[in-house]
C-alpha positions as CSV (number, residue, x, y, z in Angstrom):
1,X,0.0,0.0,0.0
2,X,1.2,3.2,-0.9
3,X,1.5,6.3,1.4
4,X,-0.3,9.4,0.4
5,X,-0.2,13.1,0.6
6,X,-3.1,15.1,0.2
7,X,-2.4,19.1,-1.4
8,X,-4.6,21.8,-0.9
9,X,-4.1,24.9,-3.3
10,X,-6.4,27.7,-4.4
11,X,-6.0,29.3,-7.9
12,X,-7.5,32.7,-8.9
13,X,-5.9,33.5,-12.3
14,X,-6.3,31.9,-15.2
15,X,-2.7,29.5,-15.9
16,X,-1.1,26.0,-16.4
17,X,-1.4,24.0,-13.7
18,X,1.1,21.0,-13.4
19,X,-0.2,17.6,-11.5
20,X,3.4,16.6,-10.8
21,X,3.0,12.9,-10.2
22,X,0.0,12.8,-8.7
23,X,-2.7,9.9,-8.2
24,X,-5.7,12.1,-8.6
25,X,-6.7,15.3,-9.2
26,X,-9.7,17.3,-8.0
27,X,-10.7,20.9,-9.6
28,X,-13.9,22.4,-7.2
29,X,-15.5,25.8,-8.7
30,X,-17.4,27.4,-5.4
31,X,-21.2,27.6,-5.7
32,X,-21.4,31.5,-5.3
33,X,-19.1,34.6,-6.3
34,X,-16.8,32.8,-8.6
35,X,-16.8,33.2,-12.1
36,X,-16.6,30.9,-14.9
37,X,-13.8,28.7,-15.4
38,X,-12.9,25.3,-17.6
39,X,-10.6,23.1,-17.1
40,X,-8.9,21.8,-20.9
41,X,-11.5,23.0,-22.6
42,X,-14.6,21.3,-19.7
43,X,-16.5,23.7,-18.0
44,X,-16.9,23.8,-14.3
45,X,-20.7,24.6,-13.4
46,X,-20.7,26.9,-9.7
47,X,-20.5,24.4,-6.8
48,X,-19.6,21.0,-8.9
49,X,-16.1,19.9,-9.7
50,X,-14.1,18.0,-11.9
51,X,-12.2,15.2,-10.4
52,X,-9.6,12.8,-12.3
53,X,-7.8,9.4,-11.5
54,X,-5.4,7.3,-12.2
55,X,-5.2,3.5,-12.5
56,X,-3.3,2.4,-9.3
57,X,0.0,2.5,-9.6
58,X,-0.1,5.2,-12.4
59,X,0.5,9.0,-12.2
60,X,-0.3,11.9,-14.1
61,X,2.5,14.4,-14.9
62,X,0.2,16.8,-16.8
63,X,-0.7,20.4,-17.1
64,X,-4.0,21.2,-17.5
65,X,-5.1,25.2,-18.2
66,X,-7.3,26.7,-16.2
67,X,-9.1,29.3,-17.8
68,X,-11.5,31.8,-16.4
69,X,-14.1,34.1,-18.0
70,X,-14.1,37.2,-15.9
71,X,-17.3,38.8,-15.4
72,X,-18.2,42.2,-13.6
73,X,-19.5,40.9,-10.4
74,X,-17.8,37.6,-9.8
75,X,-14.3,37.0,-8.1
76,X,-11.9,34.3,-10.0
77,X,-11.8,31.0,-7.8
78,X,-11.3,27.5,-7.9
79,X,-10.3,24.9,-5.4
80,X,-7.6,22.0,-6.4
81,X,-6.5,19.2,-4.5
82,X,-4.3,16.4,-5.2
83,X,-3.4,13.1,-4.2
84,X,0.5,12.5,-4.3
85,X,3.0,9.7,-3.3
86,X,4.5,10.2,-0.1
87,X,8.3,10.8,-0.9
């Protein structure tokens, strides 16, 4: 059994984001005051998120763009956590 680490990071700007070995990604949009942001290309509906996995065993070295669409009343926000190994 593998030991884990578990990454909290907020991002409020639209960039690359790298997932640097992890085993699983999660991208969480807040339900109120954020504005509207994809992940690749998938949209990310206020209050849902997009989580992705690996087989066990496998990690995922990529970098997915975050990209928000900035509206007049909303604040940019979104919520990532990641599962890594445990060096």
């Amino acid at each position: 059994m593998a030991k884990t680490k578990t990454l909290f990071q907020f991002v409020g700007k639209s960039e690359n984001f790298g997932a640097y070995g992890c085993f699983s990604i999660n991208f969480y949009r807040p339900l109120t005051g954020s504005n509207p942001v994809s992940v690749d290309g998938v949209p990310i509906e206020a209050g849902s998120s997009l989580e992705i996995s690996q087989n066990v065993g496998d990690e995922d070295h990529s970098f997915y763009e975050i990209a928000f669409t900035e509206t007049v009343a909303g604040n940019n926000a979104l919520h990532i956590s990641r599962v890594l190994p445990l060096d």
